[in-house]
VOTI-594122 format. One record per atom (N, C-alpha, C): residue number from 1; z, x, y; residue in three letters. Coordinates in steps of 0.001 Angstrom, whole numbers, plus 500000, padded with zeros to 6 digits. Layout:
N
 resi     up   east  north resn
  NUM      Z      X      Y  Ala
...
END
This chain:
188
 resi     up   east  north resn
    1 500000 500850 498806  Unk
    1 500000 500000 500000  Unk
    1 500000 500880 501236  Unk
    2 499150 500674 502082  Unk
    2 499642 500865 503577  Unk
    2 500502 501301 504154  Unk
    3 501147 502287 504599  Unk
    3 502163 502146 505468  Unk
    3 502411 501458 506621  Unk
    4 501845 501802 506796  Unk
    4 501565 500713 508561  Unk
    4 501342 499328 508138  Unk
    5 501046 498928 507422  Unk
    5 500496 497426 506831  Unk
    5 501986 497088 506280  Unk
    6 502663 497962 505498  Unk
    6 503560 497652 505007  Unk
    6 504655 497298 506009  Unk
    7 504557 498301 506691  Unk
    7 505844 497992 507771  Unk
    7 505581 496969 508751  Unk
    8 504351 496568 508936  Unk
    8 504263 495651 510157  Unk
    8 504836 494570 509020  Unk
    9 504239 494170 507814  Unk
    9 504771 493044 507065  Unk
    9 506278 492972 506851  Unk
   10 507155 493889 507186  Unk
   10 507916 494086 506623  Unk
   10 508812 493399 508018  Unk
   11 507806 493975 509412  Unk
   11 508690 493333 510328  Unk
   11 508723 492102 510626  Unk
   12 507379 491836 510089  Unk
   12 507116 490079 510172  Unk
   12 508310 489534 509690  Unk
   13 507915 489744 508549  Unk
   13 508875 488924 507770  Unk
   13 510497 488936 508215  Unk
   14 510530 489719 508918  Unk
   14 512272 490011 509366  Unk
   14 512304 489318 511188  Unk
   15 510944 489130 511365  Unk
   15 510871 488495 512756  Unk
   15 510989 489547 513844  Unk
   16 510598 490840 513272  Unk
   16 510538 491907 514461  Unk
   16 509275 492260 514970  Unk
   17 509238 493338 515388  Unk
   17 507942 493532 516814  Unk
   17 506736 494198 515245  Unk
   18 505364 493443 515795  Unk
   18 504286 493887 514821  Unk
   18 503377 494463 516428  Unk
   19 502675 495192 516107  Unk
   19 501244 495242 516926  Unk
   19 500401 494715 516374  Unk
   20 499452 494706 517461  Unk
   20 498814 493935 516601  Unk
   20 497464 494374 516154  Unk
   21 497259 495750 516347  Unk
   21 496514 496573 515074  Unk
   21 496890 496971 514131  Unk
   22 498627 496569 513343  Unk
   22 498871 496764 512106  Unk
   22 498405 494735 511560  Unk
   23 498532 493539 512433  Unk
   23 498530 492574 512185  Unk
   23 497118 492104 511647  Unk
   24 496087 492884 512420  Unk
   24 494740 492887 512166  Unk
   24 494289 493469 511015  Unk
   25 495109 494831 510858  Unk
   25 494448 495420 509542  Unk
   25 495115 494874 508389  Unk
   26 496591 494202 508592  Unk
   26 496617 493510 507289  Unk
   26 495802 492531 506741  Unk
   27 495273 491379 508276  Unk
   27 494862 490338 507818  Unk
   27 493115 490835 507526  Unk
   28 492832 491989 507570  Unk
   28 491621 492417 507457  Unk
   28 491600 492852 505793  Unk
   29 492850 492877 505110  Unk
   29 493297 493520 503916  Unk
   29 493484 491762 502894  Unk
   30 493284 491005 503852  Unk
   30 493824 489626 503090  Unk
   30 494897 489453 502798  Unk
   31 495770 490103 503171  Unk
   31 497080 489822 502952  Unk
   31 497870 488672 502940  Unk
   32 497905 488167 501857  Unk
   32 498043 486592 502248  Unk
   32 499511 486065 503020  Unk
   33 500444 486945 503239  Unk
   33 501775 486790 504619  Unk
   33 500993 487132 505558  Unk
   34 500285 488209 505518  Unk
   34 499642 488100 507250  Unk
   34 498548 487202 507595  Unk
   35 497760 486772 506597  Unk
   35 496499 485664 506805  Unk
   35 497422 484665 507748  Unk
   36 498518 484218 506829  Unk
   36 499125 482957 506695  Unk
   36 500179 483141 508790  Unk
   37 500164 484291 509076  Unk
   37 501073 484708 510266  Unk
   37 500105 484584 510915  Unk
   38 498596 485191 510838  Unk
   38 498037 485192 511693  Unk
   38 497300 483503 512169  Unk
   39 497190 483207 511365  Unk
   39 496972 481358 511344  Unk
   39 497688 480984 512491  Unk
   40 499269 481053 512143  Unk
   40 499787 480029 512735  Unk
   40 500329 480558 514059  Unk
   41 500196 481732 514053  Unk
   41 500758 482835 515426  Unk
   41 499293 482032 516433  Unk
   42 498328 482400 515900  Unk
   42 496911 481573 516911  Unk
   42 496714 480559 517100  Unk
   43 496307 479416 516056  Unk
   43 495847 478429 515712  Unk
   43 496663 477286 517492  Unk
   44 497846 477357 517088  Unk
   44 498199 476377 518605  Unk
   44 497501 476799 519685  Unk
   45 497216 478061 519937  Unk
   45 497172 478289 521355  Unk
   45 495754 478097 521600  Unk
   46 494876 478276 520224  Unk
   46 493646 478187 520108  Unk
   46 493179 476615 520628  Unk
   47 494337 475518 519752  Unk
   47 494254 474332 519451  Unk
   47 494216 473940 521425  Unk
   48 495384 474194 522373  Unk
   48 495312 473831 523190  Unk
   48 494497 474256 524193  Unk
   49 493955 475813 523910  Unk
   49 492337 475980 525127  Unk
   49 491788 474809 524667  Unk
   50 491017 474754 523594  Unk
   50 489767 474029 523763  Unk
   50 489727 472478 523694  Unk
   51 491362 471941 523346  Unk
   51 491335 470721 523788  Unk
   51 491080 469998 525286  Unk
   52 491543 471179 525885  Unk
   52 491467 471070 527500  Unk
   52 490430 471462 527947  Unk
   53 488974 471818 527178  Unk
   53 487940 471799 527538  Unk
   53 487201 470487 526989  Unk
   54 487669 470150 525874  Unk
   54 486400 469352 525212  Unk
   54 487495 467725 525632  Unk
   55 488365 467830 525730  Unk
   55 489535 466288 526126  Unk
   55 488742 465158 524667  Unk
   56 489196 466026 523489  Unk
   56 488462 465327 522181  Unk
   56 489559 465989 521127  Unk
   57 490287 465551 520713  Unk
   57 491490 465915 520218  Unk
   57 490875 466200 518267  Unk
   58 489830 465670 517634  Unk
   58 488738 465941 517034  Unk
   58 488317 467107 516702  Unk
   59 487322 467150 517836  Unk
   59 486291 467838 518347  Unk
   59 487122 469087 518225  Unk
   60 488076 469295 519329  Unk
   60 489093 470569 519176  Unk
   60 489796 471408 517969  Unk
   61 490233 470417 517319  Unk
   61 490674 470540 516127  Unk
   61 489904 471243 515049  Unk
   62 488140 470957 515078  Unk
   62 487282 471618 514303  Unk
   62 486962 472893 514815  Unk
   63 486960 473065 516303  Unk
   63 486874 473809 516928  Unk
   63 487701 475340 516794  Unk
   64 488995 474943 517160  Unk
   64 489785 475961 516719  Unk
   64 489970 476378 515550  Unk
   65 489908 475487 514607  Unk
   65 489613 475912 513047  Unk
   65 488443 477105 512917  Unk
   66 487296 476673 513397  Unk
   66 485766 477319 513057  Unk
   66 486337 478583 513632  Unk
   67 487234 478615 515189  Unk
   67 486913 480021 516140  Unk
   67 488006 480624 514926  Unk
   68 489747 479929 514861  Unk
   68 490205 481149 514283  Unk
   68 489568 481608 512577  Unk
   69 488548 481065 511716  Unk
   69 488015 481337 510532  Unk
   69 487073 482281 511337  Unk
   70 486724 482588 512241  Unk
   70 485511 483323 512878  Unk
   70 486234 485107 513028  Unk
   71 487272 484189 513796  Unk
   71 488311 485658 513886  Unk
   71 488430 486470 513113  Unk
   72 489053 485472 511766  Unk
   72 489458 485916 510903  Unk
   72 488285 486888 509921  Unk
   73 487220 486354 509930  Unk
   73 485930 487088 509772  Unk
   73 485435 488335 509957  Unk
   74 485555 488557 511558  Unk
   74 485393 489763 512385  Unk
   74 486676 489974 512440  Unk
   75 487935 490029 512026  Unk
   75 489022 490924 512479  Unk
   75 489137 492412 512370  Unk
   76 487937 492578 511615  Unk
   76 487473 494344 511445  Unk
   76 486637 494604 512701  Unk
   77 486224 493713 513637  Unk
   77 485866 494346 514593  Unk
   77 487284 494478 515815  Unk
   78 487906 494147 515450  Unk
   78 489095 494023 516928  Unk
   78 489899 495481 517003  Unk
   79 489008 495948 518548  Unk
   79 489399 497741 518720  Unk
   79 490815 497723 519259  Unk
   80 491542 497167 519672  Unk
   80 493081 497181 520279  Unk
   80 492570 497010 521952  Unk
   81 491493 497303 522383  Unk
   81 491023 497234 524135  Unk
   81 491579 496450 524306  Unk
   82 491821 495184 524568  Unk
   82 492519 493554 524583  Unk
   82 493989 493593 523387  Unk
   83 494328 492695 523999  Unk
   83 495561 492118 523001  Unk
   83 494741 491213 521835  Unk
   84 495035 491130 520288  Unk
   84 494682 490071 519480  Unk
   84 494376 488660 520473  Unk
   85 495591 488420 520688  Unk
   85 495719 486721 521518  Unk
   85 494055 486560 522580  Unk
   86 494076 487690 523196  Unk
   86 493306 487425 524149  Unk
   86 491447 487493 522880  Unk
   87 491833 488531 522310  Unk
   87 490616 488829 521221  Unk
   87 490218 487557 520669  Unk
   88 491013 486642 520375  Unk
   88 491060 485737 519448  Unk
   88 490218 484389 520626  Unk
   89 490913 484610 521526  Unk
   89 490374 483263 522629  Unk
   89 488962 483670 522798  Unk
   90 489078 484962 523329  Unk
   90 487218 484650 523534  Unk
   90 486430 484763 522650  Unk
   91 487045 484505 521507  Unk
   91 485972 484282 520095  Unk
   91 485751 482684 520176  Unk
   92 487477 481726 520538  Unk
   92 487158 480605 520564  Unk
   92 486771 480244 522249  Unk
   93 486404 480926 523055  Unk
   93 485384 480624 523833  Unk
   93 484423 480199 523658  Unk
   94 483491 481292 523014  Unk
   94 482345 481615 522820  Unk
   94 481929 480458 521450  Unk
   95 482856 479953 520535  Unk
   95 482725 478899 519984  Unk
   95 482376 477793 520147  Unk
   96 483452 477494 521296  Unk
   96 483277 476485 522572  Unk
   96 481763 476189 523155  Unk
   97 481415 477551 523796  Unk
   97 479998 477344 524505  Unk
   97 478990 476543 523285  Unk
   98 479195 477612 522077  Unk
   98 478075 477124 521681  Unk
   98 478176 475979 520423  Unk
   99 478928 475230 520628  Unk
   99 479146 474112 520414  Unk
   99 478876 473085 521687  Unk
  100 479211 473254 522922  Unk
  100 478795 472355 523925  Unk
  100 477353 472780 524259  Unk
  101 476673 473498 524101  Unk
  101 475122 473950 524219  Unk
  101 474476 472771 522862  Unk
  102 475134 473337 522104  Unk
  102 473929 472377 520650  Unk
  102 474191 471298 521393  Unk
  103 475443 470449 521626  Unk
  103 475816 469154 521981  Unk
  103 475631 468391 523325  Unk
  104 474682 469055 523922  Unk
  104 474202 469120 525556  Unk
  104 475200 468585 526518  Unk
  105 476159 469124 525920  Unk
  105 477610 468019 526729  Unk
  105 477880 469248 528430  Unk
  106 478061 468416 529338  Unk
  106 478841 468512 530150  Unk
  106 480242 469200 530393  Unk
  107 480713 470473 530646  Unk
  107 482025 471187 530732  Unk
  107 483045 470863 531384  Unk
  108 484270 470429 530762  Unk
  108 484715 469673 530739  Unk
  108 483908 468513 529881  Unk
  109 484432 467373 528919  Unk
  109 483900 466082 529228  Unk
  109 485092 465088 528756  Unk
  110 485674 464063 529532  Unk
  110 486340 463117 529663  Unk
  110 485793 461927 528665  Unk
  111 486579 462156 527435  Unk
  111 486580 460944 526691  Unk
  111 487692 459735 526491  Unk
  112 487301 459118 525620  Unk
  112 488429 457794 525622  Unk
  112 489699 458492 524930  Unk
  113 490010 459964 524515  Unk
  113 490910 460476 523573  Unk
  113 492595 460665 525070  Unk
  114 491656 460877 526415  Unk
  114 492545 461040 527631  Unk
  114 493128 459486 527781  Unk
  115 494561 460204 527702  Unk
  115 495339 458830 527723  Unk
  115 495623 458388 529640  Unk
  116 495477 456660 529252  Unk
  116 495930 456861 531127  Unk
  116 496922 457154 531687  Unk
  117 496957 457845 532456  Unk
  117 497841 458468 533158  Unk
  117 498567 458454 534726  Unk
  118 499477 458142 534647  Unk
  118 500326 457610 536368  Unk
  118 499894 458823 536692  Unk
  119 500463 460093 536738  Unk
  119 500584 461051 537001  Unk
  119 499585 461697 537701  Unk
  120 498503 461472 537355  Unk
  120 497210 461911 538183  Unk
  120 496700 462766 536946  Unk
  121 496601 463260 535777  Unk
  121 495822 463984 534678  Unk
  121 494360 463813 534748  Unk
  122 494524 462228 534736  Unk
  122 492504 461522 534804  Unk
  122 491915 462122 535719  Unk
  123 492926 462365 537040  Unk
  123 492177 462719 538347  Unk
  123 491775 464534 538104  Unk
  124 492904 464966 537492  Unk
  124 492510 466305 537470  Unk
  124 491485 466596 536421  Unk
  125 491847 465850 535220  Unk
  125 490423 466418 534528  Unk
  125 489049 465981 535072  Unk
  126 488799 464668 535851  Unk
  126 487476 464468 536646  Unk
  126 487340 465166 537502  Unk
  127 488488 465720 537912  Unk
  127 488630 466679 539313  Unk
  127 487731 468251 538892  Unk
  128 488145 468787 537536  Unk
  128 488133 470116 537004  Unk
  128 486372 470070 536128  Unk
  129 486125 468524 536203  Unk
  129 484716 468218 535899  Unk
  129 483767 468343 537126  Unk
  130 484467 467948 537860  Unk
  130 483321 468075 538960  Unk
  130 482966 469636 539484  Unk
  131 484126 470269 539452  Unk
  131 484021 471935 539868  Unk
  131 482699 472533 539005  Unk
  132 483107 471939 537697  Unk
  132 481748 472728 536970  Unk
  132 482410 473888 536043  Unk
  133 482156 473929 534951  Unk
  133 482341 475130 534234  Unk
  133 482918 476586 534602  Unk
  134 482237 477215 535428  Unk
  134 482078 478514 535884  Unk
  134 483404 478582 536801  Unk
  135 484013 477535 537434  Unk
  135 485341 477468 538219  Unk
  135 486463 476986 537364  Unk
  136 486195 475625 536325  Unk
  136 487014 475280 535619  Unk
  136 487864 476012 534502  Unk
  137 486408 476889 534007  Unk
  137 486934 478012 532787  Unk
  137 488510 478424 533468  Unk
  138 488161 479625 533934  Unk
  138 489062 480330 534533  Unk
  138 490064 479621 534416  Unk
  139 490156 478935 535604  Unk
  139 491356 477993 536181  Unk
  139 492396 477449 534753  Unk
  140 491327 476933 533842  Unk
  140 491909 476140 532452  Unk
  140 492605 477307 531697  Unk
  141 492217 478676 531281  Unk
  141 492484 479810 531365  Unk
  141 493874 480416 531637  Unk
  142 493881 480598 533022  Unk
  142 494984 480549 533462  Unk
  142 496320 479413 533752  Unk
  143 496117 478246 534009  Unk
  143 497103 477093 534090  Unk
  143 497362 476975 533308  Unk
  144 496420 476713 531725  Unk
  144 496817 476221 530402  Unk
  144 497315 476854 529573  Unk
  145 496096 478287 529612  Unk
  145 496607 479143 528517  Unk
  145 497466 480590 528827  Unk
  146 497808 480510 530310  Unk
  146 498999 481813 530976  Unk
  146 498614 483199 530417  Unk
  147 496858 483095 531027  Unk
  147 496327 484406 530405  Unk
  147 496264 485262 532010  Unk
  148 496376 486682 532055  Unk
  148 496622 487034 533101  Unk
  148 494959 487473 533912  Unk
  149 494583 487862 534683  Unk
  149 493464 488000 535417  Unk
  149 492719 488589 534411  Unk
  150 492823 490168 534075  Unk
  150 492649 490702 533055  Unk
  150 492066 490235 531870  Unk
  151 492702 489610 530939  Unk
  151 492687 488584 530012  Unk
  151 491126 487450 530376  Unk
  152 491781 486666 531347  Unk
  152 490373 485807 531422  Unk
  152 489481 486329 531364  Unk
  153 489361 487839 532564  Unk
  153 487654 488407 532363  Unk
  153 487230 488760 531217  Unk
  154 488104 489454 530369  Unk
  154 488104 489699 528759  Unk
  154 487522 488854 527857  Unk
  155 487947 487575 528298  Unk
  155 487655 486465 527182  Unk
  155 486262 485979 527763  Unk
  156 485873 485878 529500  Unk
  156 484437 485248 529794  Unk
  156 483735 486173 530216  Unk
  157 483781 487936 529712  Unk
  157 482645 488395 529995  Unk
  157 482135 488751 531312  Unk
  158 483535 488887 532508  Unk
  158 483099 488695 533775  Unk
  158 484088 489660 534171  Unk
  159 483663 490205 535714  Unk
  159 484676 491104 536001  Unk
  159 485979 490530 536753  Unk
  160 486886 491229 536761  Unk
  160 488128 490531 537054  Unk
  160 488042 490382 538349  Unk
  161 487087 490660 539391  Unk
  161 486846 490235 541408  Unk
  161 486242 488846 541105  Unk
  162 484991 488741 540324  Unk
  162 484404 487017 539870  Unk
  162 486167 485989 539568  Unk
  163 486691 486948 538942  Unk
  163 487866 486101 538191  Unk
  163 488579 485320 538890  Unk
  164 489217 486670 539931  Unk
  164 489817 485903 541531  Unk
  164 488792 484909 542469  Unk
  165 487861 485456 542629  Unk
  165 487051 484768 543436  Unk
  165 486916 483212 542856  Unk
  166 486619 482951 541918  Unk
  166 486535 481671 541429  Unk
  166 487708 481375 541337  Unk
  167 488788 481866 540718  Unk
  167 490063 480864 540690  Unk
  167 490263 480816 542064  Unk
  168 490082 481602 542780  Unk
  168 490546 480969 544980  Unk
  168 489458 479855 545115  Unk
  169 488515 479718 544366  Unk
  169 487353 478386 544657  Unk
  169 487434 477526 544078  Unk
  170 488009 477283 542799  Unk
  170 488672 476375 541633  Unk
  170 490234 475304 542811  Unk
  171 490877 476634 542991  Unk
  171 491533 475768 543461  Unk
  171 491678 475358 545140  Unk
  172 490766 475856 545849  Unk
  172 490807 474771 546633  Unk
  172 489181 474096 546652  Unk
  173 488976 474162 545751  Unk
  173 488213 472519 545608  Unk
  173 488573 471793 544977  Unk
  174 490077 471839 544079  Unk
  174 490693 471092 543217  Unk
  174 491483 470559 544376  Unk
  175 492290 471509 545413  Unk
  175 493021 470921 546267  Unk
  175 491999 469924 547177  Unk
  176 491375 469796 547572  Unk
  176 490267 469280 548286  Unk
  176 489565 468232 547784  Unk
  177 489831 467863 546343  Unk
  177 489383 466740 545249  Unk
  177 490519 466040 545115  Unk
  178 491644 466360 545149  Unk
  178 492954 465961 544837  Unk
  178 493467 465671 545786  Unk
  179 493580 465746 547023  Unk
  179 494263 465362 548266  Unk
  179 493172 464374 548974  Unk
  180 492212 463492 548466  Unk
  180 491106 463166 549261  Unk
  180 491612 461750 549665  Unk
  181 491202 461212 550608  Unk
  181 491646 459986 551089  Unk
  181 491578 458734 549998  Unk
  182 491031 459067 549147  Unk
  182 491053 458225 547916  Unk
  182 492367 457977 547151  Unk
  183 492567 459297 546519  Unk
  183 493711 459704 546016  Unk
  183 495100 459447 546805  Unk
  184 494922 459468 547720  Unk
  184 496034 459924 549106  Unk
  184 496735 458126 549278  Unk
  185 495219 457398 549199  Unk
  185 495945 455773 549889  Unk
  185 496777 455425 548281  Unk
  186 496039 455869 547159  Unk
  186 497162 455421 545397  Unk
  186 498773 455935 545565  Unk
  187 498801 457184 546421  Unk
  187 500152 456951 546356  Unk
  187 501197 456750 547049  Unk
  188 502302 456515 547429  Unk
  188 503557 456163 547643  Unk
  188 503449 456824 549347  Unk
END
């Protein structure tokens, strides 16, 4: 066995610190404690990006399945440059796209799965629809998934000045969608 394989399993299992190029090369080894760690260490966080892109609780569900089996696939390509977590999202990015490309859908798209909401949610996801993809990513990115500047460009392929620049345009055209005299007379 491994040393390094061994000991990262060894910390798993005891709930101590793994990296996560011993986590990769186990689950690259099939290790079925680390398959089974690496599943469930991803799979939520996977589950909640792309629900908050596709608002298809479904749709998502197959989604994150396909990206982390994709991962899990290529985990012999993951060089340590990025963190796993972040490695792992822009695989289920890139899942994402090209699943909404075959499906000529709209980024963001608001289905009947969005429950109604006092709170204003409806408004923000029509809100984060209207921005358009290229502002929403990010933004969803960061609010949802508490990935740091870094991270997002990592996962969309963009440099981290696009990163800022769009999240300062994300949100004030979200503020600017959200404060509109529409919105403004619904509440209190």
């Amino acid at each position: 066995m491994n040393q390094s394989r061994g000991s990262c399993l060894d910390a798993l299992m005891e709930k101590g610190p793994c990296g996560d190029r011993e986590l990769a090369e186990a689950v690259a080894q099939n290790d079925e404690v680390a398959v089974r760690i690496f599943f469930s260490a991803y799979h939520p966080s996977v589950y909640r990006y792309v629900v908050s892109l596709t608002r298809n609780r479904e749709d998502a569900e197959d989604l994150a399945q396909e990206a982390i089996l994709q991962a899990k696939a290529q985990i012999r390509k993951f060089r340590g440059d990025s963190s796993l977590k972040t490695w792992v999202h822009k695989i289920a990015f890139h899942t994402f796209t090209r699943w909404a490309q075959r499906r000529k859908r709209q980024i963001p798209e608001v289905s009947g799965t969005v429950p109604s909401d006092p709170d204003g949610i409806e408004d923000l996801v029509q809100s984060l629809q209207s921005i358009g993809p290229a502002l929403s990513h990010p933004f969803v990115l960061q609010e949802v998934g508490g990935f740091s500047l870094e991270e997002i460009a990592d996962i969309l392929s963009i440099p981290v000045g696009t990163v800022k620049s769009r999240l300062f345009t994300a949100r004030k055209r979200l503020q600017a969608l959200l404060t509109s005299e529409e919105i403004l007379d619904e509440r209190p």
